[in-house]
C-alpha positions as CSV (number, residue, x, y, z in Angstrom):
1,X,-1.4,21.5,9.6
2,X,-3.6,18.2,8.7
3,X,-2.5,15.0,8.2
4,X,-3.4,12.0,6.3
5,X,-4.0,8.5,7.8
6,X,-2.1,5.8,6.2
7,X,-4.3,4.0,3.4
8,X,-4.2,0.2,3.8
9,X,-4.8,-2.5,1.0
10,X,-7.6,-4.5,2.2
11,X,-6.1,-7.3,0.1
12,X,-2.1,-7.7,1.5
13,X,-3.1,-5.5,4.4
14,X,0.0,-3.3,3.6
15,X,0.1,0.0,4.2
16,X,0.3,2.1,0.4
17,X,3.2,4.4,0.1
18,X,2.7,7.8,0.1
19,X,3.8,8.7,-3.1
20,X,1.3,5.8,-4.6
21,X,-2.5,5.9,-4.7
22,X,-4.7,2.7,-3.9
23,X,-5.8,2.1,-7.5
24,X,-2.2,2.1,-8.5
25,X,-1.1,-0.7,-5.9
26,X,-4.1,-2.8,-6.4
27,X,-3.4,-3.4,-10.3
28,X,0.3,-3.1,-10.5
29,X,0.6,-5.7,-6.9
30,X,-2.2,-8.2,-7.5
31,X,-3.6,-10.7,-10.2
32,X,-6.9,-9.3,-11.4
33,X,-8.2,-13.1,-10.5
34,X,-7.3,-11.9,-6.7
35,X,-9.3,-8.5,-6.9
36,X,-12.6,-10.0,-8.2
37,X,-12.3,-12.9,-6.1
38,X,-12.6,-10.7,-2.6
39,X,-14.6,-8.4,-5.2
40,X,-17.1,-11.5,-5.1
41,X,-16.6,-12.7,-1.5
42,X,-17.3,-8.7,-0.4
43,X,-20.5,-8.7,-2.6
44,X,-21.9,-12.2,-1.0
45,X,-21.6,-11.5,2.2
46,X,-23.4,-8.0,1.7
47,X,-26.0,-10.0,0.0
48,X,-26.1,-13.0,1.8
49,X,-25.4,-11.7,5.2
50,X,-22.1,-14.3,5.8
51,X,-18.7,-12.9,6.9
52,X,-16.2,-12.1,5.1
């Protein structure tokens, strides 16, 4: 029998409940101004080689 690893939000670092799927946690927990700031910050330092 497999298991799943625990998903994590990469925002709160909280692990998402089982009965709950990433996409649900990220717009019912945070501020959409919250997502596409680390949304930005992600793309930058991919871009711009800096650390997130």
């Amino acid at each position: 029998m497999a298991t799943r690893s625990p998903v994590y939000c990469h925002l709160c670092n909280e692990e998402i409940d089982t009965d709950d799927t990433l996409e649900h946690h990220l717009v019912y927990s945070h501020k959409p101004r919250e997502l596409a700031t680390r949304l930005v910050a992600e793309w930058e330092a991919e871009e711009l080689g800096d650390a997130v």
